[in-house]
MARLUM-410841 format. One record per residue (C-alpha): residue number from 1; residue in three letters; x, y, z. Coordinates in Angstrom, 2 decimals. Layout:
   pos   code        c1        c2        c3
   NUM    ALA         X         Y         Z
...
This chain:
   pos   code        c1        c2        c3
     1    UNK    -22.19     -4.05     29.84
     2    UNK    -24.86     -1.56     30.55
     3    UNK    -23.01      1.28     29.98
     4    UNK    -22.06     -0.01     26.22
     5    UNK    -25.13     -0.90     25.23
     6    UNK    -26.36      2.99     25.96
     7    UNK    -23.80      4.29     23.32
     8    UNK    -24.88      5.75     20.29
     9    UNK    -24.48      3.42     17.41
    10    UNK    -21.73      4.94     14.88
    11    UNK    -22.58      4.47     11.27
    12    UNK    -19.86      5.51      8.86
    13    UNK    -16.86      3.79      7.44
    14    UNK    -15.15      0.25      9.10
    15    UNK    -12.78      3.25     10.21
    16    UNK    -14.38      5.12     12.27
    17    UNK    -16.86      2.41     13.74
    18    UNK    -13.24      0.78     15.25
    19    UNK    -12.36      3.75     16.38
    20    UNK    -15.81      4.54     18.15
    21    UNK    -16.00      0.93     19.49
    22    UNK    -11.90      1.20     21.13
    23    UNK    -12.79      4.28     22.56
    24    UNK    -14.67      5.35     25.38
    25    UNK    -15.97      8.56     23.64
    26    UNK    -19.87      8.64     22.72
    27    UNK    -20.42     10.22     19.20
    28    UNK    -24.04     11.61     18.27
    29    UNK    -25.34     11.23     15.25
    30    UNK    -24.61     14.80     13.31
    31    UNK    -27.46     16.55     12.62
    32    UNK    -26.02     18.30      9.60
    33    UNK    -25.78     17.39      6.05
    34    UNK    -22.22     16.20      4.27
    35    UNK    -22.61     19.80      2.54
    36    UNK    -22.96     21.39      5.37
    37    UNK    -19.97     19.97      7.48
    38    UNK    -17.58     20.20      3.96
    39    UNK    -18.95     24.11      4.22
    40    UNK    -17.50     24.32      7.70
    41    UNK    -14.19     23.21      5.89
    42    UNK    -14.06     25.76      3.58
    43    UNK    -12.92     29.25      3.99
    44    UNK    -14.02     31.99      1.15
    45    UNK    -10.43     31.65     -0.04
    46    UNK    -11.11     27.83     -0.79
    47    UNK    -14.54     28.28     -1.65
    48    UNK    -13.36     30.67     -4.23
    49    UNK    -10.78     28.83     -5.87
    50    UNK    -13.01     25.31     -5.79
    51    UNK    -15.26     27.93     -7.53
    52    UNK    -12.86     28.79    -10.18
    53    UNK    -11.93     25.70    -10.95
    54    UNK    -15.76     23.88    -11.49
    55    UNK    -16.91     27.36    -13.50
    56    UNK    -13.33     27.45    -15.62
    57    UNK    -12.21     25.91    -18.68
    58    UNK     -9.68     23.30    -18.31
    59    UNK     -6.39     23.76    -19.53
    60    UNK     -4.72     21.82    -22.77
    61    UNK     -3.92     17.88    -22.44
    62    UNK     -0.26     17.25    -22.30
    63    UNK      0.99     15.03    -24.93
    64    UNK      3.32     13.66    -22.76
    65    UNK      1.14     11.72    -20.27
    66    UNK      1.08      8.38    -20.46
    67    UNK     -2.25      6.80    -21.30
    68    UNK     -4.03      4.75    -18.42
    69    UNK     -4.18      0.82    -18.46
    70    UNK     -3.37     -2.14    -16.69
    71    UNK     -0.47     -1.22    -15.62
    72    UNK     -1.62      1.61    -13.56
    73    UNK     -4.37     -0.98    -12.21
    74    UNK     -2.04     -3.64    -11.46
    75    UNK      0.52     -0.69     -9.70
    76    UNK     -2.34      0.19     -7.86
    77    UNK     -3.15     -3.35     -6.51
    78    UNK      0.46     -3.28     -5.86
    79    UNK      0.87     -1.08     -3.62
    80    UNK     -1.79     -1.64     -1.74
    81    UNK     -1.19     -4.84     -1.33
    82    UNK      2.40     -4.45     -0.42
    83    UNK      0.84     -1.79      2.45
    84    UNK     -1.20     -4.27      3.68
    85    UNK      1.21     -7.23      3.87
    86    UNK      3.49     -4.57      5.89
    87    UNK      0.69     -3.87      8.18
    88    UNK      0.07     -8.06      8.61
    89    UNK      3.46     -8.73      8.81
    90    UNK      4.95     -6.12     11.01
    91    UNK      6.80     -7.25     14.09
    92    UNK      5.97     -4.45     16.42
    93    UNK      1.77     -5.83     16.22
    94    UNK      2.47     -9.57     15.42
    95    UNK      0.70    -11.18     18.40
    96    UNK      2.53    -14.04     20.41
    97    UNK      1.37    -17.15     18.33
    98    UNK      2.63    -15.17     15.00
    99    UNK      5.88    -14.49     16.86
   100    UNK      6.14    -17.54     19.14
   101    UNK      5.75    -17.84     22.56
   102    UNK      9.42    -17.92     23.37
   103    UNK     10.34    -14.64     21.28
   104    UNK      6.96    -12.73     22.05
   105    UNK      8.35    -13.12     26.12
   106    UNK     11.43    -12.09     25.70
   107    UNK     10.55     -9.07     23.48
   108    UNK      8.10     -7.83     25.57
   109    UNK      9.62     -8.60     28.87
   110    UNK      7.35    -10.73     30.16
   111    UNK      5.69     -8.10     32.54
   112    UNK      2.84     -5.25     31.91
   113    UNK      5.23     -2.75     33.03
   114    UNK      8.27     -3.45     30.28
   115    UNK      6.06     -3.16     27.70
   116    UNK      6.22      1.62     26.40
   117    UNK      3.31      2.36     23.85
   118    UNK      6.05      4.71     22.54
   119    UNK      7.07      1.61     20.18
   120    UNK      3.95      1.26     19.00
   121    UNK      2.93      4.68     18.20
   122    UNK      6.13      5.47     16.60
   123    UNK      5.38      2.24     14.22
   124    UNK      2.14      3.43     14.09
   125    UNK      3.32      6.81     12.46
   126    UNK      5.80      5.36     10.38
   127    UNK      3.07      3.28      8.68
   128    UNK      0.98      6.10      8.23
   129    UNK      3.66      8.51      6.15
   130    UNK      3.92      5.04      3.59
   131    UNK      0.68      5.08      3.55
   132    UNK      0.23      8.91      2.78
   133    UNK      3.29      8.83      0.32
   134    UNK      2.16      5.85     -1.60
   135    UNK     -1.28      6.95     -2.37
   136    UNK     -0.52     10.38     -2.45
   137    UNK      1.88      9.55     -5.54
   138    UNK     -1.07      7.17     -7.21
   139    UNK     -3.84      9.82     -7.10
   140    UNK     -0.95     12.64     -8.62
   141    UNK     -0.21      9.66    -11.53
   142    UNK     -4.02      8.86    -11.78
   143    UNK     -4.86     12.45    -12.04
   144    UNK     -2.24     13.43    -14.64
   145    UNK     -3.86     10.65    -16.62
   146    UNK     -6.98     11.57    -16.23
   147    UNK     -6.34     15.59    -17.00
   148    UNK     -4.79     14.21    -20.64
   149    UNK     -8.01     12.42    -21.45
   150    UNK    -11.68     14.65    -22.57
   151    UNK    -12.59     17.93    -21.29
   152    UNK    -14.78     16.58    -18.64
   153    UNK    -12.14     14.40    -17.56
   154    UNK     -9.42     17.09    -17.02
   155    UNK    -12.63     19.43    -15.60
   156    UNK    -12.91     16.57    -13.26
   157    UNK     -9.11     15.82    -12.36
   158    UNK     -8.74     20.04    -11.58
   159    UNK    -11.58     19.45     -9.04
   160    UNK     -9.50     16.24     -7.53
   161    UNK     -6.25     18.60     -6.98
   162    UNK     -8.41     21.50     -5.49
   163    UNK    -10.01     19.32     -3.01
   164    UNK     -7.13     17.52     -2.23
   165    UNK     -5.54     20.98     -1.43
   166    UNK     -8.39     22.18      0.93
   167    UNK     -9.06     18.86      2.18
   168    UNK     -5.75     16.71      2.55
   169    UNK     -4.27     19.39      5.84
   170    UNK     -7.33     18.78      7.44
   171    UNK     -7.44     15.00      7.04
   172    UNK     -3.87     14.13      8.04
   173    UNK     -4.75     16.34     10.90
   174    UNK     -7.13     14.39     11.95
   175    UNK     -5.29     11.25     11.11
   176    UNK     -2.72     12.14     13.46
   177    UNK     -4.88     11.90     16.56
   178    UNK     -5.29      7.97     16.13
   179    UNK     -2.04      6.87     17.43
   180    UNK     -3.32      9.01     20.95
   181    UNK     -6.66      7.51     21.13
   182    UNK     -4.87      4.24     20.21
   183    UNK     -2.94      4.57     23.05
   184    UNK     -5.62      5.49     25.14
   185    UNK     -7.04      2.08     24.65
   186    UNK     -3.91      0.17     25.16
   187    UNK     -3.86      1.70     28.76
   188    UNK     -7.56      0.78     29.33
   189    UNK     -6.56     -2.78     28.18
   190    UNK     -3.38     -3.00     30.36
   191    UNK     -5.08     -1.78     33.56
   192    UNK     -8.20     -4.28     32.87
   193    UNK     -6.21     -6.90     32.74
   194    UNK     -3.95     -5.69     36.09
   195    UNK     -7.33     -5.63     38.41
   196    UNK     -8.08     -9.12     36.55
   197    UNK     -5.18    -10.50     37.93
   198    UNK     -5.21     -8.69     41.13
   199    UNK     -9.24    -10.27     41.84
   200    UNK     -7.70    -13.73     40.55
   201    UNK     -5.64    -13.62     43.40
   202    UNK     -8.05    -13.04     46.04
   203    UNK    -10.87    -14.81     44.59
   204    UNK    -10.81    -18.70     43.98
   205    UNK    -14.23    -18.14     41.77
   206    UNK    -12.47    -15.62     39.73
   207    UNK    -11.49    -17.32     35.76
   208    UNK     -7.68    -17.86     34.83
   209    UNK     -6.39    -14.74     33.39
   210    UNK     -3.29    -15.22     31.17
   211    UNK     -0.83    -12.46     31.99
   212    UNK      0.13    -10.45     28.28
   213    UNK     -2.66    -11.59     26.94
   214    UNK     -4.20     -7.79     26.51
   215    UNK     -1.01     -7.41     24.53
   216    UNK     -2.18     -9.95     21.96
   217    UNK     -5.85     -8.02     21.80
   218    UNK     -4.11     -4.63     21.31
   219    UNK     -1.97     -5.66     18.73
   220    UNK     -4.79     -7.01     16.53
   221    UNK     -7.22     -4.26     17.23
   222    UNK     -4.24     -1.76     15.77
   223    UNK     -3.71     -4.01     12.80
   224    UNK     -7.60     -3.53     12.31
   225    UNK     -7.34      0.05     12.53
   226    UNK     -4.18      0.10     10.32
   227    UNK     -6.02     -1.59      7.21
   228    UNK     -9.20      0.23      7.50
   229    UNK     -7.18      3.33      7.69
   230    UNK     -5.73      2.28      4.61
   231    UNK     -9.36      1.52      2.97
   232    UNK     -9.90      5.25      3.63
   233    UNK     -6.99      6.80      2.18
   234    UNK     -7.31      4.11     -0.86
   235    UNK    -10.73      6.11     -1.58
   236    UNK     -9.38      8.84     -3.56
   237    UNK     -7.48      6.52     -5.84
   238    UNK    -10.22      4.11     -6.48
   239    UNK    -12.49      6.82     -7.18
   240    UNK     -9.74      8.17     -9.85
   241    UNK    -10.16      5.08    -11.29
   242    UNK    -13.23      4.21    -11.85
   243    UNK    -13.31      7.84    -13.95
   244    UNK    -10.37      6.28    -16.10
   245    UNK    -12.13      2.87    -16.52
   246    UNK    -14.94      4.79    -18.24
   247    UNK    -12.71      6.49    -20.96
């Protein structure tokens, strides 16, 4: 307890504060500006062309684009919500009492060592490419929308494509590191739970320790991960619309 009270607190998105608290890694606060870490993002080919495209005029409306309304919104709330209730409702991280007792031990094998994170982190990865496709779709529809509307409008949907382009490699890079620090923590939580039952056995004093149970804590800290991941990749999109609300 001593040692996690000395960690930094992490301030930043439900994302990364899950992350921070599930891993054992200590993150200072940066001493540098959002400016200057987007800087450090940017190579003179990027900063050139993110150049071009605030100082430039932006290019005719097509005629052809559908005008925004509710049904974009509502196929927005759709898909998110049909992300989430994948995330809630996938087998691979339903804990036992969402499974039932009966299934949950004979999936898992009803011993620590049955149990590969392989399943997990290939579910994990699959989740993440519908999450990646479905937005990534949304903010291209959102953005066409938004380029057929004023000038400051398109202006502002040529900016959202050339930061997507410098920014997007670098985020799904850093996206897929989660399912290793994920399973990081579902060692740490197996191997608690293995000395817990090893000092049950030799101490009388020592509290009842259900065996699996670090199964059940795993799979809802990764469907807590999943969803906030999915908060951060929503932000793009939401910020697309609020610009089309205001037209």
């Amino acid at each position: 307890m001593l040692q996690a009270s000395q960690r930094t607190s992490v301030r930043g998105p439900t994302f990364i504060r899950l992350l921070a608290r599930l891993t054992n890694v200590d993150v200072p606060p940066s001493r540098q500006s959002l400016s200057d870490r987007l800087g450090q993002w940017l190579d003179w080919t990027h900063a050139v062309a993110l150049s071009t495209t605030l100082d430039g005029k932006p290019s005719e409306a097509a005629s052809d684009v559908p005008t925004f309304g509710g049904a974009e919104e509502n196929e927005c709330a759709h898909a998110r919500a049909s992300l989430i209730s994948t995330i809630a409702g996938d087998r691979i991280f339903a804990t036992t009492s969402q499974r039932g007792a009966e299934h949950a031990l004979a999936e898992d094998g009803g011993a620590n060592e049955a149990v590969d994170y392989s399943v997990f982190r290939q579910r994990y990865l699959a989740i993440q490419r519908s999450m990646q496709a479905a937005t990534g779709n949304l903010r291209g529809r959102l953005r066409d929308m938004l380029a057929a509307s004023t000038a400051d409008m398109a202006q502002l949907a040529a900016v959202d494509a050339a930061m997507e382009r410098v920014l997007s490699p670098r985020e799904q890079a850093l996206l897929a590191h989660v399912p290793a620090l994920l399973g990081e923590h579902f060692e740490r939580l197996r191997q608690a739970e293995q000395k817990a039952l090893a000092d049950a056995q030799v101490s009388e004093d020592a509290p009842a320790i259900a065996p699996g149970a670090w199964l059940d804590v795993f799979r809802k800290d990764v469907q807590s991960v999943l969803l906030a991941e999915l908060d951060v990749r929503f932000h793009p999109v939401e910020g697309l619309l609020a610009a089309l609300r205001t037209n």
